[in-house]
TORKOL-4160 file (C-alpha; in steps of 0.2 Angstrom, whole numbers, padded with zeros to 4 digits, m for minus):
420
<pt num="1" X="0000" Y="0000" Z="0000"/>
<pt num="2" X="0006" Y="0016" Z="m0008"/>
<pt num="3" X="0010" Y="0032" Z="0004"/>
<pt num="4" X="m0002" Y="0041" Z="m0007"/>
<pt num="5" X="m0014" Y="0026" Z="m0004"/>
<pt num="6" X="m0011" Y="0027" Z="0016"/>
<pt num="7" X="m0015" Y="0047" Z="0014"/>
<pt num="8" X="m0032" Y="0042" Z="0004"/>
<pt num="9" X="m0037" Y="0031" Z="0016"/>
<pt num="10" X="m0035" Y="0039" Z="0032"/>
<pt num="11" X="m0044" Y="0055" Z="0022"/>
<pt num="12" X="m0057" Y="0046" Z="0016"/>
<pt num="13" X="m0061" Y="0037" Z="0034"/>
<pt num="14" X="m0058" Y="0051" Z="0047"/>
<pt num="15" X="m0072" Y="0060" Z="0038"/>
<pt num="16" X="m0084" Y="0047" Z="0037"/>
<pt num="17" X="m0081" Y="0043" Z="0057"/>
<pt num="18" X="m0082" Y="0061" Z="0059"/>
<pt num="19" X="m0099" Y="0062" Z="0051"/>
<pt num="20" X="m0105" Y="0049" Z="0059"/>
<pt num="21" X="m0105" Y="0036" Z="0042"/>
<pt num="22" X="m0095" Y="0022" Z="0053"/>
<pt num="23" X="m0092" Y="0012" Z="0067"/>
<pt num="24" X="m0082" Y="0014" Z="0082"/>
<pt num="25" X="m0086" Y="m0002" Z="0092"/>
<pt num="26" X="m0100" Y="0008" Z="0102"/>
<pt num="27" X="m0088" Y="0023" Z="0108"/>
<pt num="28" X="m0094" Y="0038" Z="0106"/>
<pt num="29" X="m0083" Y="0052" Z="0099"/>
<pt num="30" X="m0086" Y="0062" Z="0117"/>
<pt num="31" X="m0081" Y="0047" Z="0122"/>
<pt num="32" X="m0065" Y="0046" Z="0115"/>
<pt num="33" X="m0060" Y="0064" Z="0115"/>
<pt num="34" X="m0066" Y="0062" Z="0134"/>
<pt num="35" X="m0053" Y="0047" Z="0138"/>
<pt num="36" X="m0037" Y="0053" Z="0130"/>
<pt num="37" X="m0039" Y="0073" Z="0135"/>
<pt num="38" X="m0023" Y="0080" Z="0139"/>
<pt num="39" X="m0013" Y="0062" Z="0141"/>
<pt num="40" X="m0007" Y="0050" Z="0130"/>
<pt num="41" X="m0014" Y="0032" Z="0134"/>
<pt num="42" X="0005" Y="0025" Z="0138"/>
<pt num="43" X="0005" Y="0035" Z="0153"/>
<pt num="44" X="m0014" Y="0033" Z="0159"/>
<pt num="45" X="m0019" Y="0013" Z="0154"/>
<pt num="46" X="m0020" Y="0003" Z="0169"/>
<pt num="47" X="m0029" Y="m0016" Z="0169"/>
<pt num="48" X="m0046" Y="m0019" Z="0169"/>
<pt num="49" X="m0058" Y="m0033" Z="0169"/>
<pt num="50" X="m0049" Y="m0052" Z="0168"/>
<pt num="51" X="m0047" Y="m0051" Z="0147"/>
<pt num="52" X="m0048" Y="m0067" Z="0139"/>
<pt num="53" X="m0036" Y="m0075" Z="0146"/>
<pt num="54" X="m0026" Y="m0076" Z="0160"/>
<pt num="55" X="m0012" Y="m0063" Z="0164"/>
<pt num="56" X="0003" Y="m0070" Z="0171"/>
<pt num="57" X="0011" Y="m0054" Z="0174"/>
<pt num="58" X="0018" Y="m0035" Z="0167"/>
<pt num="59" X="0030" Y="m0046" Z="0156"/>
<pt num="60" X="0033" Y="m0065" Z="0156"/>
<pt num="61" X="0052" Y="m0067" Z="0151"/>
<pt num="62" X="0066" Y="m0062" Z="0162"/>
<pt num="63" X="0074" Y="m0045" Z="0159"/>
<pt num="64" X="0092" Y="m0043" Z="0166"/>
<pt num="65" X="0100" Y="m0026" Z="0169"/>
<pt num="66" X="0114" Y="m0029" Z="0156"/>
<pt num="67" X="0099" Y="m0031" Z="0140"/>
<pt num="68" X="0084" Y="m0019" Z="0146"/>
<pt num="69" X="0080" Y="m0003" Z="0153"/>
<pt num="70" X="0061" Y="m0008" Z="0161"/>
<pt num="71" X="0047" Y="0005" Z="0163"/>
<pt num="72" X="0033" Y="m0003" Z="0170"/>
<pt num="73" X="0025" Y="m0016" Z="0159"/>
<pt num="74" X="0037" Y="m0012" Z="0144"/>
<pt num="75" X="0055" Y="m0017" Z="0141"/>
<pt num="76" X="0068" Y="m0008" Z="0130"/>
<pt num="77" X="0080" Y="m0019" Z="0123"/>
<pt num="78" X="0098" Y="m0011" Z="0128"/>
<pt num="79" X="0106" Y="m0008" Z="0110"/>
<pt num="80" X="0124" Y="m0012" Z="0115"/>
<pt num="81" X="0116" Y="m0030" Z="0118"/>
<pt num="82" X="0116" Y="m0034" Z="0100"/>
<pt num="83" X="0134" Y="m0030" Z="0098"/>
<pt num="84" X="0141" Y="m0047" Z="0091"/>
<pt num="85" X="0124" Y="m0056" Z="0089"/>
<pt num="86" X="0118" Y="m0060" Z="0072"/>
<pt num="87" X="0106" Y="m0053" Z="0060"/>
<pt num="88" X="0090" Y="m0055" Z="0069"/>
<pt num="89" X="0088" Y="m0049" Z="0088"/>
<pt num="90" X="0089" Y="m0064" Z="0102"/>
<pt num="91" X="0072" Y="m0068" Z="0106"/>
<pt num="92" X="0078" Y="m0067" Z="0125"/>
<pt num="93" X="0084" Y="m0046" Z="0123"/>
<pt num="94" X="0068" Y="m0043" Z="0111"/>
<pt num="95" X="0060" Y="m0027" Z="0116"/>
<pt num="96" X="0042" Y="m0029" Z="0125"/>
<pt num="97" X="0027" Y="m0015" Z="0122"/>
<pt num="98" X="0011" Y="m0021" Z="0132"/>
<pt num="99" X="m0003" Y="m0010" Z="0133"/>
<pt num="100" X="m0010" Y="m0021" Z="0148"/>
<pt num="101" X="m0001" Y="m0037" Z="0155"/>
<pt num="102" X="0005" Y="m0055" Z="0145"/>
<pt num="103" X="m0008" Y="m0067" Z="0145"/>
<pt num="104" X="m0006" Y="m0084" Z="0146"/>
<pt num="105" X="m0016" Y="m0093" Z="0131"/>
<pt num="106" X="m0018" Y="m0111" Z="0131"/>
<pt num="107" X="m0014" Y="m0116" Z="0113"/>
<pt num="108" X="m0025" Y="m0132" Z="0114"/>
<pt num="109" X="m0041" Y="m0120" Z="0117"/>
<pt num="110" X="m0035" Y="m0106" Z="0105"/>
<pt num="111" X="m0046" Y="m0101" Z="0092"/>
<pt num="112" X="m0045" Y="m0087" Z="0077"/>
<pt num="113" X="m0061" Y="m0082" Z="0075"/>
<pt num="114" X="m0068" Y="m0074" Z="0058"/>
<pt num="115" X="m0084" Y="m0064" Z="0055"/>
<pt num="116" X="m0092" Y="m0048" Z="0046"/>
<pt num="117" X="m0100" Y="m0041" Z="0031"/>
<pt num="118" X="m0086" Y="m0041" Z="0022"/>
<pt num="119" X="m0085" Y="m0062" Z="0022"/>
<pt num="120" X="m0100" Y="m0072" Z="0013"/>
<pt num="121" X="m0115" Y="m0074" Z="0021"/>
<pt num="122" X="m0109" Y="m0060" Z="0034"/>
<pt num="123" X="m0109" Y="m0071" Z="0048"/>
<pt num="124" X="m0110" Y="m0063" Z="0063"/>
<pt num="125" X="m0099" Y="m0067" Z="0081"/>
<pt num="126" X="m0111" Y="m0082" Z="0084"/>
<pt num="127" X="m0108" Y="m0089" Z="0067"/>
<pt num="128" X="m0090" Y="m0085" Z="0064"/>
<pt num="129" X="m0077" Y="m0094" Z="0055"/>
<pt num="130" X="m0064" Y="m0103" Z="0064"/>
<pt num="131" X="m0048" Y="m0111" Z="0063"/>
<pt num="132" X="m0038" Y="m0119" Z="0078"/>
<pt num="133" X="m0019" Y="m0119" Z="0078"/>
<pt num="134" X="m0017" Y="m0134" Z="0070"/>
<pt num="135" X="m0027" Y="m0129" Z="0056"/>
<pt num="136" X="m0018" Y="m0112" Z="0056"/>
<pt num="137" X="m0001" Y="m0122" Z="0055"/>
<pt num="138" X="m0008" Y="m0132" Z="0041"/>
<pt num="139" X="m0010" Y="m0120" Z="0030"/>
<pt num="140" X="0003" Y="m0115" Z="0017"/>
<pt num="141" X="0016" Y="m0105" Z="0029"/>
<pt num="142" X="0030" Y="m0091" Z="0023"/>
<pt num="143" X="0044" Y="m0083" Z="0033"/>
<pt num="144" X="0051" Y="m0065" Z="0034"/>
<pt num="145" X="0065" Y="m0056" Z="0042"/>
<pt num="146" X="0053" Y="m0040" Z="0047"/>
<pt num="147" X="0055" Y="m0026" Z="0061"/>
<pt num="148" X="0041" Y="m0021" Z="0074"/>
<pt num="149" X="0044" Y="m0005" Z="0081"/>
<pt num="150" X="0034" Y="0003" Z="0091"/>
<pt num="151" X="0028" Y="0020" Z="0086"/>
<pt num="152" X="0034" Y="0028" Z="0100"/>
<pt num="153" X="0054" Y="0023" Z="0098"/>
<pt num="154" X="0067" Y="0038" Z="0099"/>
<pt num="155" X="0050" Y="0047" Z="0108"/>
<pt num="156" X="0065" Y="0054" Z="0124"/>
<pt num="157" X="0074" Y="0065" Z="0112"/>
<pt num="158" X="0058" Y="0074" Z="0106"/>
<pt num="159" X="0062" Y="0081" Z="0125"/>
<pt num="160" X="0082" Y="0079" Z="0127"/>
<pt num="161" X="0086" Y="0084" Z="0109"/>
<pt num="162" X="0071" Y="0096" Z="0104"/>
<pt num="163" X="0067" Y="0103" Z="0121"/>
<pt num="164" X="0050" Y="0098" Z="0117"/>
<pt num="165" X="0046" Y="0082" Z="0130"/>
<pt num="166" X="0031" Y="0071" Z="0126"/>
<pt num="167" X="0020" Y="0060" Z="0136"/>
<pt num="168" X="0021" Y="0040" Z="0138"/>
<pt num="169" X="0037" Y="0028" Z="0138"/>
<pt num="170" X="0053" Y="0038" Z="0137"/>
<pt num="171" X="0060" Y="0026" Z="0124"/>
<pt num="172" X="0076" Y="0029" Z="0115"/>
<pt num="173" X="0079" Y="0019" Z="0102"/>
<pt num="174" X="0078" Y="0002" Z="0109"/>
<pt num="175" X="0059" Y="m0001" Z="0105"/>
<pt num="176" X="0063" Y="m0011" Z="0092"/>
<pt num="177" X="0068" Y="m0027" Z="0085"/>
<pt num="178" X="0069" Y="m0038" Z="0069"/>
<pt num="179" X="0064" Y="m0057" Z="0069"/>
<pt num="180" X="0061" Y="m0071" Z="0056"/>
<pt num="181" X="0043" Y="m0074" Z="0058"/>
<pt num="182" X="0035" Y="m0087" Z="0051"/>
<pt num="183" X="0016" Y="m0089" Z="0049"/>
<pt num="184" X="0000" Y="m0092" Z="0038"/>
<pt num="185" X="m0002" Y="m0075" Z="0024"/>
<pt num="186" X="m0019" Y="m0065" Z="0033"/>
<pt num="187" X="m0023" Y="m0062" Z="0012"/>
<pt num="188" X="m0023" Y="m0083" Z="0014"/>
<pt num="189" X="m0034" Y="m0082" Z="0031"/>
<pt num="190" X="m0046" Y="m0072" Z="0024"/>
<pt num="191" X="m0048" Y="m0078" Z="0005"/>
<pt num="192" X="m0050" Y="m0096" Z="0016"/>
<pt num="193" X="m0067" Y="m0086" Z="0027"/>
<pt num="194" X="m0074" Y="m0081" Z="0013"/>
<pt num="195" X="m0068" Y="m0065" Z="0010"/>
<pt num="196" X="m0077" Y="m0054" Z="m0005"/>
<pt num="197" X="m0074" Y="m0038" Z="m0014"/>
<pt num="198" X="m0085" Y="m0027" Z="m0004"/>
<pt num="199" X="m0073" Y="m0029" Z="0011"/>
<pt num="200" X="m0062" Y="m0011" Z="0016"/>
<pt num="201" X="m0057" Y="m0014" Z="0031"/>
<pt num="202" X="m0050" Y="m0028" Z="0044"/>
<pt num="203" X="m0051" Y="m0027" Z="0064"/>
<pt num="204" X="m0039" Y="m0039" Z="0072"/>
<pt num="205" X="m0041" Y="m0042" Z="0091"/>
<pt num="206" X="m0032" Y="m0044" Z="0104"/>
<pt num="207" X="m0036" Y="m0056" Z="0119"/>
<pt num="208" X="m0025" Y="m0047" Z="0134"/>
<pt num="209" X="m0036" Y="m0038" Z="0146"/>
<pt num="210" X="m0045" Y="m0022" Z="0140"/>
<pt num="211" X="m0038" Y="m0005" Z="0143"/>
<pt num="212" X="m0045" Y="0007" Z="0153"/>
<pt num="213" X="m0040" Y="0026" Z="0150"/>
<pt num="214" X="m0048" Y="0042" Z="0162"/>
<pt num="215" X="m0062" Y="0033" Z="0170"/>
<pt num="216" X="m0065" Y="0025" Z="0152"/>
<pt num="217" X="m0066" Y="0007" Z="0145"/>
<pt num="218" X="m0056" Y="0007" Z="0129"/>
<pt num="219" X="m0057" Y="m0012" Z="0126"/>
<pt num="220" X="m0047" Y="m0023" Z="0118"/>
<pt num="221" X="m0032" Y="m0017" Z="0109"/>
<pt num="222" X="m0037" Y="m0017" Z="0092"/>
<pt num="223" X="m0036" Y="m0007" Z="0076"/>
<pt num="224" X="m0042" Y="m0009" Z="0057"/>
<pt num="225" X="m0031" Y="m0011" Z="0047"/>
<pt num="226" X="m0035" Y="m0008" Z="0025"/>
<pt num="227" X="m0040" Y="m0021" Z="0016"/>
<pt num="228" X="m0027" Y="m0017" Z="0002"/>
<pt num="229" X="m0011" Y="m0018" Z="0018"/>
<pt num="230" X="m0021" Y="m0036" Z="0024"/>
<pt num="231" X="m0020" Y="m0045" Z="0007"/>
<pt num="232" X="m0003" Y="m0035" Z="0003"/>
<pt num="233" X="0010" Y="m0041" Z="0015"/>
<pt num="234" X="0002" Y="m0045" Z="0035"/>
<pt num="235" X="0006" Y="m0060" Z="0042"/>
<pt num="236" X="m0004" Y="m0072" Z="0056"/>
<pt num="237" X="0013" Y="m0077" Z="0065"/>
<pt num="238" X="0018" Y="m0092" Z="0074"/>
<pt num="239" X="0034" Y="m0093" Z="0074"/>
<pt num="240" X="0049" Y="m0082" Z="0081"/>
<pt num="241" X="0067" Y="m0087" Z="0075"/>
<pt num="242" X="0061" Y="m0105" Z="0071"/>
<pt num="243" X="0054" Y="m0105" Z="0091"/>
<pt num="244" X="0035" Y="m0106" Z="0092"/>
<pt num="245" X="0031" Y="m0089" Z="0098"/>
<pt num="246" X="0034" Y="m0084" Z="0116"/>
<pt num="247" X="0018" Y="m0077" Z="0128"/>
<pt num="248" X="0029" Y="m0058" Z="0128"/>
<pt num="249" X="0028" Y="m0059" Z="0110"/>
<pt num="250" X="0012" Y="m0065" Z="0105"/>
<pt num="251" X="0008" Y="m0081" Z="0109"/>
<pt num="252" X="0003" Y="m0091" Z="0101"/>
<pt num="253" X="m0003" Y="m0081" Z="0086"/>
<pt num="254" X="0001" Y="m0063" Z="0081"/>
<pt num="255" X="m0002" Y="m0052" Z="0068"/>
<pt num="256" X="0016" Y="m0046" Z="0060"/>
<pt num="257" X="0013" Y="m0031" Z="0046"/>
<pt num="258" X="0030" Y="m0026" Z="0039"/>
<pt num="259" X="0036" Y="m0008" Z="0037"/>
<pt num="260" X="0020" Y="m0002" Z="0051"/>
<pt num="261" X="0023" Y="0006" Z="0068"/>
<pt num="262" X="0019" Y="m0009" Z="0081"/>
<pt num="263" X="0002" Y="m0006" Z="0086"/>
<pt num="264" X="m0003" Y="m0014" Z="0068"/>
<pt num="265" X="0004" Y="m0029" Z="0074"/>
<pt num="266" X="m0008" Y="m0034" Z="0085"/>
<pt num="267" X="m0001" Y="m0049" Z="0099"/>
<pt num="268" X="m0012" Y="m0063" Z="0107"/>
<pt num="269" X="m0024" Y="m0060" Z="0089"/>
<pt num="270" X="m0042" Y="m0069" Z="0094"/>
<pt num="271" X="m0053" Y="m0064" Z="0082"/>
<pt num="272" X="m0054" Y="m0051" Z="0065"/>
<pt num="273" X="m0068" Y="m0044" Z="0060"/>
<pt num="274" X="m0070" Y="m0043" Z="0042"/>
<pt num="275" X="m0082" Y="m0026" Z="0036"/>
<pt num="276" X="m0089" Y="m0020" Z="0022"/>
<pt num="277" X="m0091" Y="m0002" Z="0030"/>
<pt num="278" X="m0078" Y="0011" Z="0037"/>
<pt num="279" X="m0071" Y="0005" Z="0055"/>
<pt num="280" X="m0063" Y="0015" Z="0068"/>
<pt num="281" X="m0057" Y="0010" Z="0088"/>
<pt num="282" X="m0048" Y="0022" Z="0098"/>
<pt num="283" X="m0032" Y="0014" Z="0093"/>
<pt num="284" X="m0032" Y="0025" Z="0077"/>
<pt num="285" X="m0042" Y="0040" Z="0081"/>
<pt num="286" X="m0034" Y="0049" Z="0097"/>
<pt num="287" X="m0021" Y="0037" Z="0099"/>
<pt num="288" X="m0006" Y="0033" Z="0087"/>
<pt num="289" X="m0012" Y="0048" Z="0077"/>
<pt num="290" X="0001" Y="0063" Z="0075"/>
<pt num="291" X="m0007" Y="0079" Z="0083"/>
<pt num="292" X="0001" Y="0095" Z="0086"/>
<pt num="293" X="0005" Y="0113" Z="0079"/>
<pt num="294" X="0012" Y="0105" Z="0063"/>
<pt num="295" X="m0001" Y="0093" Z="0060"/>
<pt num="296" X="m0019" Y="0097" Z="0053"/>
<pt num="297" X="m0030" Y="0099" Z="0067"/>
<pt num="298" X="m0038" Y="0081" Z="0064"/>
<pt num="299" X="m0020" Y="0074" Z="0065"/>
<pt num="300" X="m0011" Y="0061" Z="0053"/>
<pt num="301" X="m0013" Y="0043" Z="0055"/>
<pt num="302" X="0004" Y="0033" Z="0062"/>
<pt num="303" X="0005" Y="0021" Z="0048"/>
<pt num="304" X="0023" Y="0015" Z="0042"/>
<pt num="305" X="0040" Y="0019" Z="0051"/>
<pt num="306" X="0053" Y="0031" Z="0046"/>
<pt num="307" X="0071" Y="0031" Z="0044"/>
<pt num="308" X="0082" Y="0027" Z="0059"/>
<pt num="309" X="0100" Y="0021" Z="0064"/>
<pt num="310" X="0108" Y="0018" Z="0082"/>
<pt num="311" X="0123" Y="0013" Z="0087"/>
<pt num="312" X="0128" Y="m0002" Z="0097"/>
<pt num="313" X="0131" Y="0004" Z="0113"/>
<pt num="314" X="0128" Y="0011" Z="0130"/>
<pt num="315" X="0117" Y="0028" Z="0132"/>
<pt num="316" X="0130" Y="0031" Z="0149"/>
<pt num="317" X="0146" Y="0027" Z="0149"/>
<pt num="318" X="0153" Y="0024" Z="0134"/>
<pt num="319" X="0171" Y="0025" Z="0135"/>
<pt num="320" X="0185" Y="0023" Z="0121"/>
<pt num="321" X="0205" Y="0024" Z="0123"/>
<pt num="322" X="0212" Y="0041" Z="0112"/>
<pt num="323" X="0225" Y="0036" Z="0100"/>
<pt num="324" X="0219" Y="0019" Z="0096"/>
<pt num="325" X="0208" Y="0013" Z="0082"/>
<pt num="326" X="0192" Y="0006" Z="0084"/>
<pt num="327" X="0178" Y="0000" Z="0076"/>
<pt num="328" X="0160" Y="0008" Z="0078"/>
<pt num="329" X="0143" Y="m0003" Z="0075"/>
<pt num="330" X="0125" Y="0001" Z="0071"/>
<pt num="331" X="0110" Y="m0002" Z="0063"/>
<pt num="332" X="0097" Y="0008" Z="0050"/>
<pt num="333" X="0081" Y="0002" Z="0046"/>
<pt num="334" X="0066" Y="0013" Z="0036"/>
<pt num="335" X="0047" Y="0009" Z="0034"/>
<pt num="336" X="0049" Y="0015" Z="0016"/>
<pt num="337" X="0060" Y="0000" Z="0010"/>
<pt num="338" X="0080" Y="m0004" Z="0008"/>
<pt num="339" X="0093" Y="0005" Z="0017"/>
<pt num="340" X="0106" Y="0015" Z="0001"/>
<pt num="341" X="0118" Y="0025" Z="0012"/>
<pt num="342" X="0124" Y="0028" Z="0029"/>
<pt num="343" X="0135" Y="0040" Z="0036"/>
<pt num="344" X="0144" Y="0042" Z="0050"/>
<pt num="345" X="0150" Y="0057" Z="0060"/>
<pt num="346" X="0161" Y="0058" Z="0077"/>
<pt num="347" X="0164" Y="0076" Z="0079"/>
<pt num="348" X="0146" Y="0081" Z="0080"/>
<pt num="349" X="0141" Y="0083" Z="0063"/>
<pt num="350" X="0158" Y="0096" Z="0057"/>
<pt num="351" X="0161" Y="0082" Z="0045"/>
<pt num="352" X="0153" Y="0065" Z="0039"/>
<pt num="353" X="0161" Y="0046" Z="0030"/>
<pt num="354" X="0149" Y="0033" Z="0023"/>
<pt num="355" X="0148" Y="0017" Z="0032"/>
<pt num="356" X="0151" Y="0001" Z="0027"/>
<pt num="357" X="0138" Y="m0013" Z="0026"/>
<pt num="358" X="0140" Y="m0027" Z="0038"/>
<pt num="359" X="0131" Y="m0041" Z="0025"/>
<pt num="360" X="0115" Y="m0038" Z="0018"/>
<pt num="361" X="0100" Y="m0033" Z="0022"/>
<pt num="362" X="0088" Y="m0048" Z="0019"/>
<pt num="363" X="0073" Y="m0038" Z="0016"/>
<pt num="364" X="0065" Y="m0022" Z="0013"/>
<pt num="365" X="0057" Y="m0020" Z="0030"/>
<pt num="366" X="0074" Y="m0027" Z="0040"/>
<pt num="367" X="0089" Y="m0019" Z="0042"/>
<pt num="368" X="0106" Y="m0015" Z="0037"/>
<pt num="369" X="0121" Y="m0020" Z="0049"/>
<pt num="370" X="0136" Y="m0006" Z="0048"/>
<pt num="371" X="0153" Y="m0004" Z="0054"/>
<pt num="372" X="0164" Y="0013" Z="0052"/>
<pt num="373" X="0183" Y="0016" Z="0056"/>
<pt num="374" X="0186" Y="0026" Z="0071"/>
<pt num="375" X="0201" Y="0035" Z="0077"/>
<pt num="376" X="0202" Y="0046" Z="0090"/>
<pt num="377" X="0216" Y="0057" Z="0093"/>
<pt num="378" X="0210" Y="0068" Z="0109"/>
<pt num="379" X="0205" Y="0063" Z="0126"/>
<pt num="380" X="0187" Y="0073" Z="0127"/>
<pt num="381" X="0168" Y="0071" Z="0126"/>
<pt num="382" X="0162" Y="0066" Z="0108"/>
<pt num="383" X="0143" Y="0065" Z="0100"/>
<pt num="384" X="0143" Y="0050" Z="0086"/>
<pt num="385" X="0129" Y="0053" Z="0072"/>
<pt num="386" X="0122" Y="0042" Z="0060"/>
<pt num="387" X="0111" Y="0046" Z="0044"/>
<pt num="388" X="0104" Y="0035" Z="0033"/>
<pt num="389" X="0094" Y="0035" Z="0018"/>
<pt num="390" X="0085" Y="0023" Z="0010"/>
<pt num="391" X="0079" Y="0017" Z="m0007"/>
<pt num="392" X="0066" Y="0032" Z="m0009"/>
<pt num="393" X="0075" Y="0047" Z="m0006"/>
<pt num="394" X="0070" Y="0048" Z="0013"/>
<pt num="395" X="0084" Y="0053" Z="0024"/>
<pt num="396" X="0085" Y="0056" Z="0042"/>
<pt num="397" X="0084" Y="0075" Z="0047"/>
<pt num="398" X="0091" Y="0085" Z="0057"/>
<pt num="399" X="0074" Y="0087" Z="0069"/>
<pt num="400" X="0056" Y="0083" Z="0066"/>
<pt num="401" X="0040" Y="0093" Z="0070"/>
<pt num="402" X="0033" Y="0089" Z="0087"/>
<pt num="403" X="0017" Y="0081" Z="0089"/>
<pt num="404" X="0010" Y="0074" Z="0106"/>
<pt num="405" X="0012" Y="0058" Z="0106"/>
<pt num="406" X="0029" Y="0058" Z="0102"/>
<pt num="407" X="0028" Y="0046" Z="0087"/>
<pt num="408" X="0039" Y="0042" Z="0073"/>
<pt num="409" X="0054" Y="0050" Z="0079"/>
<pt num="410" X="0066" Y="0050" Z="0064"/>
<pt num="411" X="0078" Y="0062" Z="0067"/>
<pt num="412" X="0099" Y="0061" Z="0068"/>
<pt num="413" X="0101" Y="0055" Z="0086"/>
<pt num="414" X="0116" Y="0062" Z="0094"/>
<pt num="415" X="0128" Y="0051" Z="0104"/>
<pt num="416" X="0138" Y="0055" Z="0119"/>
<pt num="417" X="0153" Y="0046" Z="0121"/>
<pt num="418" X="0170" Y="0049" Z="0130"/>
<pt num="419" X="0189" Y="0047" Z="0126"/>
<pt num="420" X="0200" Y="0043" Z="0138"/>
C-alpha cells in the first residue's frame, strides 16, 4: 500500500467517522476525546476486567539489567546488547510494548475467530469462521526477516534533543527489533473465510485484558487495518526465530505487518472482523495519530516507520581509549523499504564518512548492519551521528515537527561518548 494510498485512506475514513458514516465499536466520539484529553494512553492505561485469558504478569520473560531498561509493563532492549549477535535480535533481549499485562493462552483451546459483512453470508460473532492452531499451521506458511517497532521509539529525544518532551514511555531507540517470523499470509486467512470484494477494512483483536484510559473502557487493543495492507503483506505469526512464539511476544498467534509502527501488529490476535463499512477503535483516532502545531487539526494517522539508525552501545558510559583505532557498529532500518547509504559522524556533525555494510540486508522491512573506522586522537567528550537514507529518497533530518504523542521520531540521534 502506496504512501499516497495510506493518505487516501485515512482522508477518506476520518471524515466518514467524523460524520458519523462508521463504526467505532459503540464509543462515542465524546467518548474518545473524553478518555485521551490531555494524556497519552502510555501513561494513563491501567488493567481492567480479567481479558480473555489469564495474565501472568507486566511481562513473562526475564529481563536482566545488562539487556533492558524496564518502565513498568514495557521493556527496552539495551542496543549495546546486539553487539556481536547475528542478524536477527535474540528472542531473550527482544523489546516488550504491552498495553495491559502478557496473558497466558492455552494453545490447545485457542481459536482465530472470523466474521463480518465483508465475508459471505456476513456471519456474525455467533456464526463465525474458525480455525484452531493446528489448522492455522496447516496452511501453506512463509517466513520473513521483518522489524516491529513501536511508534513511540526515539520518543525521549523529542524532549532531550528538541526541548519539546512528550508523554508516555521515554523510549530511546531500543523499542525495536527484527525477527524471522513465520506464519500463515492473513490475504490466505481471509480468502479461506470467505472474503469478498465489498470488504475495506479488517479489525484484528487482541485477547490481553481491556484497557481502561480516564475513567474509560477502551477495550481490547485493536485497530483496522486496509484491506489493500491485509492482502498486501500482514502475516498471522507463529513462529519467532524458528521457536513457536513466546507469551511476551504474542503467543501463540500474532499479527506481523511489515514496514507499520507496532500497534498494527496486534499480539495474542483472537478474532478479525471482516467489514464492508468504514471501522474505527480508539487505537487509530486519538491514539497513534500525530497531533500538534504542525499537523492538521484532525491529525495524521501513524502508519509505516521512518528512517532510523543507532549505534551499538551504551546511552551512559561509553568509553574509548584516544590514540587507538576502533571499530564503531549500528544499525538503519526505514518503513519505506531498503537502506542505500549511511553515514557516519564523530565530531558532532563538522564532517561526515559513509559506512560500510555489515552483510546484507535480507529484506525491505529489516535492516542493514554497519561498521565505520574510528580513530580518535583527543581525550574529550564526543557526540557519534548516523544518517541513513533509504531506497526512496527519505533521509533522516536533522529534527522533526513535534506532535504529542511523540511518534515516529526519525531524526539524527546524537551520541555521547568519552575518550580517555
Amino acid at each position: 500500500m502506496s504512501h499516497a494510498g495510506e493518505a487516501a485512506y485515512d482522508g477518506l475514513r476520518l471524515s466518514q467517522w467524523q460524520s458519523g458514516r462508521t463504526r467505532a465499536d459503540g464509543l462515542s466520539r465524546r467518548d474518545l476525546l473524553r478518555a485521551l484529553a490531555g494524556v497519552g494512553l502510555g501513561a494513563a492505561a491501567v488493567l481492567s476486567g480479567a481479558g480473555s485469558a489469564a495474565a501472568a504478569g507486566p511481562i513473562v520473560k526475564p529481563l536482566p539489567a545488562e539487556w533492558f531498561d524496564v518502565f513498568g509493563g514495557n521493556a527496552e532492549m539495551r542496543w549495546e546488547s546486539m553487539r556481536g549477535q547475528g542478524y536477527h535480535t535474540p528472542v531473550d533481549r527482544f523489546f516488550v510494548r504491552n498495553h495491559t499485562a502478557t496473558p497466558l493462552i492455552d494453545v490447545q483451546t485457542w481459536r482465530l475467530r472470523l466474521f463480518g459483512a465483508g465475508l459471505r453470508g456476513a456471519p456474525g460473532r455467533d456464526a463465525a469462521v474458525e480455525f484452531d492452531y493446528a489448522q492455522l499451521r496447516r496452511l501453506p506458511s512463509v517466513a520473513v526477516s521483518a522489524f516491529v517497532e513501536c511508534a513511540g521509539n526515539g520518543r525521549s529525544f523529542f524532549g532531550s534533543q528538541q526541548g519539546t518532551p512528550a508523554a508516555g514511555t521515554p523510549w530511546r531507540l531500543g523499542a525495536v527489533g527484527v525477527a524471522r517470523w513465520r506464519g500463515v499470509r492473513l490475504a490466505t486467512v481471509l480468502r479461506r473465510a470467505g472474503l469478498t470484494a465489498a470488504a475495506v477494512d479488517v479489525l484484528p483483536v487482541g485477547l490481553d485484558a481491556e484497557v481502561v484510559s480516564n475513567g474509560v473502557n477502551l477495550g481490547h487493543v485493536r485497530r483496522p487495518l486496509p484491506v489493500a495492507k491485509a492482502l498486501d503483506d500482514a502475516l498471522l505469526a507463529y513462529e519467532m526465530n524458528g521457536e513457536p512464539l513466546p507469551p511476551d511476544h504474542g503467543a501463540p498467534v500474532r499479527l506481523v505487518v511489515p514496514s507499520w509502527a507496532g500497534i498494527a501488529s496486534v499480539k495474542w490476535v483472537g478474532e478479525i472482523e471482516v467489514s464492508d463499512v468504514p471501522l474505527f477503535s480508539p487505537f487509530n483516532t486519538q491514539l497513534y495519530r500525530l497531533f500538534g502545531s504542525g499537523y492538521p487539526a484532525e491529525g495524521e494517522l501513524v502508519t509505516r516507520q521512518v528512517v532510523k539508525s543507532a549505534f551499538e552501545l551504551p546511552w551512559q558510559g561509553a568509553t574509548f581509549a584516544a590514540g587507538q583505532r576502533h571499530v564503531l557498529h549500528g544499525r538503519s532500518w526505514s518503513g519505506n523499504g531498503r537502506i542505500r547509504t549511511v553515514r557516519v559522524s564523530t565530531d558532532g556533525g563538522a564532517t561526515w564518512r559513509q559506512a560500510r555494510p555489515r552483510g546484507v540486508q535480507l529484506s525491505g522491512s529489516g535492516w542493514l548492519p554497519w561498521s565505520v573506522d574510528w580513530l580518535p586522537r583527543q581525550p574529550g567528550e564526543y557526540e557519534l551521528l548516523a544518517r541513513a537514507s533509504d531506497e526512496t529518497g527519505a533521509s533522516q533530518p536533522d529534527s522533526v515537527p513535534f506532535n504529542t504523542g511523540g511518534y515516529l521520531f526519525g531524526a539524527v540521534v546524537r551520541h555521547r561518548v568519552t575518550v580517555v
